[in-house]
C-alpha positions as CSV (number, residue, x, y, z in Angstrom):
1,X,63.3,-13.8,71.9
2,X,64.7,-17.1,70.7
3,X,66.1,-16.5,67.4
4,X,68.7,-18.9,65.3
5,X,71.9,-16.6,65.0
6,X,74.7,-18.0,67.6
7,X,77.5,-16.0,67.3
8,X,79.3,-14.7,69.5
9,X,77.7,-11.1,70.4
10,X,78.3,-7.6,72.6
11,X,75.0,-6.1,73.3
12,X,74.8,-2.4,74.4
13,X,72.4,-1.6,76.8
14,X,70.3,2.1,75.9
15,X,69.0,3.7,78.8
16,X,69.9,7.6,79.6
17,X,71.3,7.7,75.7
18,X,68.2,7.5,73.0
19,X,70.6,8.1,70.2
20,X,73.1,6.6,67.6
21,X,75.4,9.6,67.3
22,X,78.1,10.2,69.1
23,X,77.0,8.0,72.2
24,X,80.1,6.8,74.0
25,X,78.9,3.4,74.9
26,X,77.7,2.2,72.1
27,X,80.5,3.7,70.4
28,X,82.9,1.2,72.0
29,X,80.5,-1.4,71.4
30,X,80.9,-1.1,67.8
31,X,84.9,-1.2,68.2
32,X,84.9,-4.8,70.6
33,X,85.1,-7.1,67.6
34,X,82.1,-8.6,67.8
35,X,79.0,-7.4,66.2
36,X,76.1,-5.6,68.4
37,X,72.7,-6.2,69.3
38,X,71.3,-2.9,70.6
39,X,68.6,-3.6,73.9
40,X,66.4,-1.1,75.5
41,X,64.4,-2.4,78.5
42,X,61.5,-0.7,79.8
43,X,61.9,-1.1,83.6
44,X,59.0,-2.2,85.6
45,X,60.3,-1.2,88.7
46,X,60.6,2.5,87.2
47,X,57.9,2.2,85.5
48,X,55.5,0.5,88.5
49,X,56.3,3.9,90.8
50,X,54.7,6.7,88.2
51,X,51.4,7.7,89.3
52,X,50.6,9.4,86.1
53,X,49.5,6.7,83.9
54,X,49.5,9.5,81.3
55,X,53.1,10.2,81.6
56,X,54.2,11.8,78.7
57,X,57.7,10.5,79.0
58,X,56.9,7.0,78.7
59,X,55.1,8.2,75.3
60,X,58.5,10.1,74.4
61,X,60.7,7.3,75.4
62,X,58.6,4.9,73.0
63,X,58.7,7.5,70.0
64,X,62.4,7.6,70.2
65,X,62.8,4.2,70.3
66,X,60.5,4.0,67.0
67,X,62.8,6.5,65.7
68,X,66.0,4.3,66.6
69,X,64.3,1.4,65.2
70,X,63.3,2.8,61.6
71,X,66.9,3.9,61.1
72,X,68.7,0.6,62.4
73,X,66.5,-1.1,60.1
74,X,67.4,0.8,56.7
75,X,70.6,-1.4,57.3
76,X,69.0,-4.5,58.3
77,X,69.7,-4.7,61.7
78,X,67.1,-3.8,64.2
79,X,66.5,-2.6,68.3
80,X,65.8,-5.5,71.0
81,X,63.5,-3.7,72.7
82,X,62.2,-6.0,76.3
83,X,59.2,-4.9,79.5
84,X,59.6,-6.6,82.3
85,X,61.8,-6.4,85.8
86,X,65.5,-5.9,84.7
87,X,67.8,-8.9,85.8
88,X,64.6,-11.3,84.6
89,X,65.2,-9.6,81.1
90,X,68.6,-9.9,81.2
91,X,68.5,-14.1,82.2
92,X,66.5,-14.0,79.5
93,X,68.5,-12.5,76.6
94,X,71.7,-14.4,77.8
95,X,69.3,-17.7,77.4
96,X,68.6,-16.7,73.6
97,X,71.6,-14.8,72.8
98,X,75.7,-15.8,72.8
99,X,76.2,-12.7,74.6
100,X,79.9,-12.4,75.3
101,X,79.5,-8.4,76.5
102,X,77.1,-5.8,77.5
103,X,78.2,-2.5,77.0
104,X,76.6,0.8,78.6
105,X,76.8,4.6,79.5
106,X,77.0,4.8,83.9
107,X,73.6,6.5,85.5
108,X,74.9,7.7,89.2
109,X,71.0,7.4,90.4
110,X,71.2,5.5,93.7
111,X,68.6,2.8,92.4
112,X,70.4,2.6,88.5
113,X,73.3,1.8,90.6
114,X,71.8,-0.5,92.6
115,X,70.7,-2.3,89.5
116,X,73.6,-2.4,87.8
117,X,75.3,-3.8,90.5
118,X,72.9,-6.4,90.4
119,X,73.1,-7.2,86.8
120,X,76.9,-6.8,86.7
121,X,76.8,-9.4,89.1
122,X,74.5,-11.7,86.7
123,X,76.4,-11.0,83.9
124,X,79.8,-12.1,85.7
125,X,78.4,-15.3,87.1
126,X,77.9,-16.7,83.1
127,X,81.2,-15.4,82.5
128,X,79.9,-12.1,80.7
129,X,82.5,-8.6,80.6
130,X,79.9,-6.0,81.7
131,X,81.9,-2.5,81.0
132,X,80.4,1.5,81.5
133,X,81.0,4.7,79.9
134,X,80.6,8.5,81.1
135,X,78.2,9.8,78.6
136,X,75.3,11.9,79.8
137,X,77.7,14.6,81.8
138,X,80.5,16.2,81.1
139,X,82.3,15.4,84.1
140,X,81.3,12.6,86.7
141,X,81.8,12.5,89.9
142,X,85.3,11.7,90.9
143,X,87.4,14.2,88.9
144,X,86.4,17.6,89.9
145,X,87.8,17.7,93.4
146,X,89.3,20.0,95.6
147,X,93.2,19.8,95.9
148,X,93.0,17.6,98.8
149,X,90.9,15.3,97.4
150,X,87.4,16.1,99.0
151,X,84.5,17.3,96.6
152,X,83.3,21.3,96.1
153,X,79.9,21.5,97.7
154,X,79.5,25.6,96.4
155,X,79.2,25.9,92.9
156,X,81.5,28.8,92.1
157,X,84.7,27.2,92.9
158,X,83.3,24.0,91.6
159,X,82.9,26.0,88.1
160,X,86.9,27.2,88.4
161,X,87.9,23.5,88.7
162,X,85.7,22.3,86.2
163,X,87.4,25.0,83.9
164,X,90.6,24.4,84.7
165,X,90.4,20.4,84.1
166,X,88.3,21.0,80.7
167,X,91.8,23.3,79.4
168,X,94.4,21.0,81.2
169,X,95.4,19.4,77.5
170,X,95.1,23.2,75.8
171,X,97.5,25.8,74.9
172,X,96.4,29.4,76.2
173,X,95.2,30.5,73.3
174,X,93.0,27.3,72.3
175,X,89.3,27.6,71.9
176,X,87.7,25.6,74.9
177,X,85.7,23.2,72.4
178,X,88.9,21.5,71.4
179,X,89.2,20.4,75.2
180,X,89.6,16.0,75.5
181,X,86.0,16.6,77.5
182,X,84.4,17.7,74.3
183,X,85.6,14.7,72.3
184,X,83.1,13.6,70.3
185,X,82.7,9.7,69.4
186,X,81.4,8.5,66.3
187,X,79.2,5.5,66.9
188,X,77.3,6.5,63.7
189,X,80.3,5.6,61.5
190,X,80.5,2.2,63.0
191,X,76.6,1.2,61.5
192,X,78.0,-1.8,59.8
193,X,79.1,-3.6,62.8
194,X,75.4,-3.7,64.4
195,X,74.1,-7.7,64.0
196,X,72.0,-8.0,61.1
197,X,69.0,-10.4,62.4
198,X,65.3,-9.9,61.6
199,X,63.1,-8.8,64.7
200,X,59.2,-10.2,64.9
201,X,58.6,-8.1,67.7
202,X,57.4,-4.6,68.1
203,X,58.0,-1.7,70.9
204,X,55.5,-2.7,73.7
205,X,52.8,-0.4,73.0
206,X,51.5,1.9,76.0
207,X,48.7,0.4,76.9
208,X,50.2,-2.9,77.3
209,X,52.7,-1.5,80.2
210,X,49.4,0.4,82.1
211,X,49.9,3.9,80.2
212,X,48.2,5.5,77.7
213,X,48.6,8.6,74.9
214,X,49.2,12.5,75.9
215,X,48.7,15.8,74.1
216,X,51.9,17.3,75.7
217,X,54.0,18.8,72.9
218,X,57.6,17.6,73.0
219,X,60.2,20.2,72.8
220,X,62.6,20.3,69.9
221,X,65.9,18.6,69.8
222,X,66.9,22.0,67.7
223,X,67.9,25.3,69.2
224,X,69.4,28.4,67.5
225,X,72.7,30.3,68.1
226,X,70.0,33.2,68.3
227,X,68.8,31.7,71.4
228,X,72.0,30.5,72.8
229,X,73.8,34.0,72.0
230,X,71.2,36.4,73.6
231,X,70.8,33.9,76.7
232,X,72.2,36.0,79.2
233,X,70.0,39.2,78.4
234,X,66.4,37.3,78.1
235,X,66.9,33.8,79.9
236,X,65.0,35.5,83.1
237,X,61.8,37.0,81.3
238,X,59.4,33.8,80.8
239,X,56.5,35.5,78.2
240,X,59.9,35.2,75.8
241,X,61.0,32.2,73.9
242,X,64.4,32.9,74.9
243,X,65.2,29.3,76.5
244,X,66.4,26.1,74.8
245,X,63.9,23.7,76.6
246,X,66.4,21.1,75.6
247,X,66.1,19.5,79.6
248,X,64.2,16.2,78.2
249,X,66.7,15.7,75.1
250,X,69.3,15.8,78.1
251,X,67.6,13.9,80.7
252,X,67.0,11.1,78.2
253,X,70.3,11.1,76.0
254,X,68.7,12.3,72.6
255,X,71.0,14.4,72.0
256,X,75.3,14.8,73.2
257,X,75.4,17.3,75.8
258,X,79.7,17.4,74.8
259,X,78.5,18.4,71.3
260,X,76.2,21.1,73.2
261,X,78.9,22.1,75.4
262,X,81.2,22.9,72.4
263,X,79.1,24.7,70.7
264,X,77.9,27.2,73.6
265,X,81.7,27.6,74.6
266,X,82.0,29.7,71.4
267,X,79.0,31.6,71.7
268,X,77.4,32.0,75.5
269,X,79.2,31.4,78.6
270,X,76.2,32.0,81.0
271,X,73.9,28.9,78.7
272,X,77.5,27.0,79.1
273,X,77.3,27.4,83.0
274,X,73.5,25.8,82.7
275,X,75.4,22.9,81.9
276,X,78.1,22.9,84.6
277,X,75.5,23.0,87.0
278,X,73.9,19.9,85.7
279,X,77.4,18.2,86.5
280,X,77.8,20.1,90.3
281,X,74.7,18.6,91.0
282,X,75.4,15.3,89.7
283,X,78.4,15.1,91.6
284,X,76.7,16.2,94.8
285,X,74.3,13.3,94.0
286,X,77.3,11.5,93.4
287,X,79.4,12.0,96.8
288,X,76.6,13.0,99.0
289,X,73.4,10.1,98.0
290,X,71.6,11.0,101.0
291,X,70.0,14.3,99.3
292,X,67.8,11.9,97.5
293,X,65.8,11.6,100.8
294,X,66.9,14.4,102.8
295,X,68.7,18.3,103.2
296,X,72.1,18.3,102.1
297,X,72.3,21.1,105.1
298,X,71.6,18.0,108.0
299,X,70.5,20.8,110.4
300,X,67.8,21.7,108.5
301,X,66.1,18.3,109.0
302,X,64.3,19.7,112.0
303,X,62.7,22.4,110.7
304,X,59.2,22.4,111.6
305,X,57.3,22.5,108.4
306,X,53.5,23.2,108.2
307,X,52.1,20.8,105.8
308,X,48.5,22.4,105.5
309,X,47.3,19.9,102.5
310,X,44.9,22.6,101.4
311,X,47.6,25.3,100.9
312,X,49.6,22.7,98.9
313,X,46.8,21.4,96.5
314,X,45.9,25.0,95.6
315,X,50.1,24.9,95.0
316,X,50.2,22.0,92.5
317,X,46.3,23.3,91.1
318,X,47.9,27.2,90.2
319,X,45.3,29.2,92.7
320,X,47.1,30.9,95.6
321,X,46.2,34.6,94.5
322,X,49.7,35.1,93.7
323,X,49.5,35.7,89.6
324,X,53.3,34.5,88.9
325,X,53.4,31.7,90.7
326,X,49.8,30.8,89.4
327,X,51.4,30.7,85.9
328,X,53.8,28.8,86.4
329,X,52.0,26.1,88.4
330,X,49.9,25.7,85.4
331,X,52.3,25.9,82.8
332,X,54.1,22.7,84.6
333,X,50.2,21.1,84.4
334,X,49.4,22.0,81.1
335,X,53.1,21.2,79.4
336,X,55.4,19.7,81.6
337,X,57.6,22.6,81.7
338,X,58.3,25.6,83.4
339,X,60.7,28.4,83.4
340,X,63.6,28.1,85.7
341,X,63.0,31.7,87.0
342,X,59.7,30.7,87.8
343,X,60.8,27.2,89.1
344,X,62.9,29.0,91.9
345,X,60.0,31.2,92.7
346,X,57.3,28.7,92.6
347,X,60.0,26.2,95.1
348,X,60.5,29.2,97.4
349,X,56.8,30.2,97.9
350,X,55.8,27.0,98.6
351,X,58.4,26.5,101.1
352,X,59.0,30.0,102.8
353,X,55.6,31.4,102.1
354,X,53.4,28.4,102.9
355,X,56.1,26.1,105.3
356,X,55.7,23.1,103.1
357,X,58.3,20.6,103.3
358,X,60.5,21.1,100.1
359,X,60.4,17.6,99.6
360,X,56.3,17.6,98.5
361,X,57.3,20.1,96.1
362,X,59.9,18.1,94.9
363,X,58.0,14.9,94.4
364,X,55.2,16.9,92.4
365,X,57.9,18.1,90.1
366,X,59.4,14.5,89.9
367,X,56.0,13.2,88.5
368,X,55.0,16.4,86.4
369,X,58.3,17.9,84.5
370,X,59.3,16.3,81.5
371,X,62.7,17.5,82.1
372,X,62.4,15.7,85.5
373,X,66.3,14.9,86.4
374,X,67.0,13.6,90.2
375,X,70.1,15.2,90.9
376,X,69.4,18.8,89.3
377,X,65.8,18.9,91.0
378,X,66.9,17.7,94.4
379,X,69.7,20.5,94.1
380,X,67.0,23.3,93.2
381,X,64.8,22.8,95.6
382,X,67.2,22.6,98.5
383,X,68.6,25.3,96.9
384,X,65.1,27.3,97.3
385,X,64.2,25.9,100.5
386,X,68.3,27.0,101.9
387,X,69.0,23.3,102.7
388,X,70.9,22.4,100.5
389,X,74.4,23.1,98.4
390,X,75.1,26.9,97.5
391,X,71.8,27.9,99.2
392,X,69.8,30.5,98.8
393,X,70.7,31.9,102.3
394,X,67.1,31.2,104.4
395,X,66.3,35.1,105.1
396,X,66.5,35.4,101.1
397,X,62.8,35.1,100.4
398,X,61.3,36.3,96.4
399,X,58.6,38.5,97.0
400,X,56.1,37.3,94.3
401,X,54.8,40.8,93.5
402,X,58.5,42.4,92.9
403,X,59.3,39.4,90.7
404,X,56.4,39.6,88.5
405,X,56.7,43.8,88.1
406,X,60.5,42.8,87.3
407,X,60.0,39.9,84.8
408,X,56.9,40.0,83.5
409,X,55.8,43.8,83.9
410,X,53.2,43.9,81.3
411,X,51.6,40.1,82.1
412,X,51.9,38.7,78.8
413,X,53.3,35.2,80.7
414,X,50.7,35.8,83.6
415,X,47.5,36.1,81.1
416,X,48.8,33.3,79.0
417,X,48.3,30.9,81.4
418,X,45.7,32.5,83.9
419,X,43.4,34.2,81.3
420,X,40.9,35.2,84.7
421,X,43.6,37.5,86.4
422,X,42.1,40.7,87.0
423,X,38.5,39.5,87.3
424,X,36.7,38.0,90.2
425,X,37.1,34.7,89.9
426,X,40.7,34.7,90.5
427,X,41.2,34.2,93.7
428,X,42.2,36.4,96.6
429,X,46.2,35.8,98.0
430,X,46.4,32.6,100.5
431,X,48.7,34.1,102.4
432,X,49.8,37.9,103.5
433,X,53.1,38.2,101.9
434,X,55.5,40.3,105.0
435,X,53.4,38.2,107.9
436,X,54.4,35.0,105.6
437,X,57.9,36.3,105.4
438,X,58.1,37.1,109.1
439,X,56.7,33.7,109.8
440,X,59.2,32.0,108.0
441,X,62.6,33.8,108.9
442,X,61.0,33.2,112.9
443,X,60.6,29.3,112.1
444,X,63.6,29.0,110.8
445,X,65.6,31.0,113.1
446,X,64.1,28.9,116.1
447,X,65.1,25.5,114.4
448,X,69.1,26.5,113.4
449,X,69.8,28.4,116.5
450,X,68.3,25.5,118.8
């Protein structure tokens, strides 16, 4: 956008961070001197690969950039927001822009890497600072490490460290939300410092970038100390609404997960330990990148996997017979969400039960959760499958019938979402539970002790 203003600028790059309150990045933007002209670019290379062209996270991105928009411009300064391949957009804005900085939070994504590399590179060659923040974890990977420097890979003694390095600036008795890691920055008090310029351009609208509108329901951004204190005792039964379903605010920055983490440090320890996952995992993603592709566990690479393509559409479609996983199949169709419970269940039928390569299950959930988050889905299903990091040892194997009589005893999740159980046209079991079992503990047993 060619535009008349040619002062010397910092721009701050939005990407994993839809927000104006305490986002670190932008945050320092607002302290280098010069005034700030907030970008958001929606990527055609991310955007190219989505099958779904009803994806109801492109839809949610492009609300909360509205959102972002409105409130810039009660102040008179307003959101840059570009479509198109990334280092064309950024050649681009450094033509019609004095751009002396870009400022942004780090994504540890082997292709957002690879990007910013790329566009570090750019920026460097017309003489352009290009500086990252930690923002979306609470610790990145790099600074939880064992003492001889390697990285956990088992959660547990991960969580110790990460304990220990979130109190190593408190006293004994000091509340853990007044660790450094919690500190909060106030980009919101900074709003003065944003460029005022007047924008003739709107968000690109759907249709224009190959997608169009959904009737998926967004979770709220708000959850309730109700909620977050009686975590422990109800997270595990999915007919309740006893879950924060705040994985999309995370995934895509709209709100601080260190003003989250605070706040469940005082209250629930097990809803703070959701949270410490999501950095383990990160970090494995981190040190280990080749659990994008492949089994963290190498061995288990040559496990031979059956691949039947009719078991796996009845899978994805919610019609293997087995009630809970049903449910949960077509909760993740209807809403893009499903209960972690029934996420680890779902992932360890479809690979124990039916011998489907984890990574088909993964890809599904990839293109169907809203919540969808490489690192922490990679992790779950290898964790399911017993490839990966803290496995699921491979002889542990959920029965589906023992899991629904202990979660959802009286099928209130089970009728919600397959209203025909009971009747005939719900369909028999696809598979015999114990000769599935024995099946799977003999395949796998074959492959690690060849």
């Amino acid at each position: 956008m060619k535009n008349t203003n040619t002062n010397p600028i910092t721009a701050f790059w939005f990407r994993r961070d839809l927000r104006l309150n305490d986002n670190r990045g932008l945050y320092e933007a607002l302290r280098s001197g010069r005034e700030v002209l907030p970008v958001f670019i929606f990527d055609r290379y991310i955007l190219d690969k989505l099958e779904n062209k009803s994806d109801a996270r492109v839809e949610f991105i492009r609300t909360e950039l509205n959102r972002i928009r409105e409130e810039l411009k009660k102040a008179g300064n307003d959101l840059l927001v570009c479509y198109g391949k990334v280092e064309e957009v950024w050649n681009q804005i450094i033509e019609d822009w004095n751009v002396k900085a870009v400022y942004c939070n780090r994504d540890y994504e082997p292709y957002a890497k690879e990007r910013d590399s790329a566009v570090k590179k750019l920026l460097e060659n017309s003489g352009i600072d290009f500086q990252t923040f930690k923002d979306h974890v609470i610790t990145e990977g790099g600074e939880v490490l064992k003492d001889d420097g390697d990285p956990y890979v088992v959660f547990t003694p991960f969580k110790r460290k990460w304990f220990d390095l979130i109190r190593r600036d408190l006293g004994p008795s000091d509340p853990l939300y007044k660790s450094s890691f919690f500190k909060t920055y106030p980009s919101e008090a900074h709003k003065d410092r944003f460029l005022k310029w007047e924008n003739t351009s709107n968000v690109p609208p759907l249709v224009e970038m190959g997608f169009s509108e959904t009737d998926i329901s967004i979770p709220s951004r708000e959850v309730s100390r109700k909620v977050v204190r009686e975590y422990s005792q109800k997270r595990d039964y999915p007919a309740m609404d006893a879950t924060s379903r705040l994985g999309i605010h995370f995934r895509f920055g709209t709100l601080s997960i260190r003003e989250k983490a605070a706040k469940a440090s005082g209250l629930n320890e097990t809803f703070l330990n959701e949270l410490i996952w999501r950095d383990f995992y990160s970090q494995i993603l981190f040190h280990f990148p080749h659990v994008v592709d492949g089994p963290f566990r190498e061995k288990y690479a040559a496990i031979q996997w059956l691949n039947n393509e009719t078991d796996f559409r009845k899978w994805c479609e919610g019609r293997t017979g087995f009630p809970l996983v049903d449910a949960g199949m077509r909760q993740l169709n209807t809403e893009g969400y499903m209960h972690n419970r029934i996420r680890m269940l779902t992932a360890s039928f479809l690979t124990k039960h039916l011998l489907i390569d984890w990574r088909w299950g993964e890809a599904y959930f990839a293109k169907m959760l809203l919540d969808f988050d490489l690192a922490s889905n990679s992790g779950g299903w290898q964790w399911a499958a017993g490839c990966g990091t803290d496995a699921a040892p491979y002889f542990r194997i959920f029965s589906p019938d023992a899991q629904l009589k202990k979660f959802d005893k009286h099928l209130e999740y089970v009728k919600k979402y397959v209203p025909e159980f009971g009747t005939s046209e719900y369909p028999d079991p696809i598979v015999d539970h114990k000769k599935a079992r024995e099946r799977c503990l003999r395949v796998y047993k074959e492959t690690l002790d060849s």
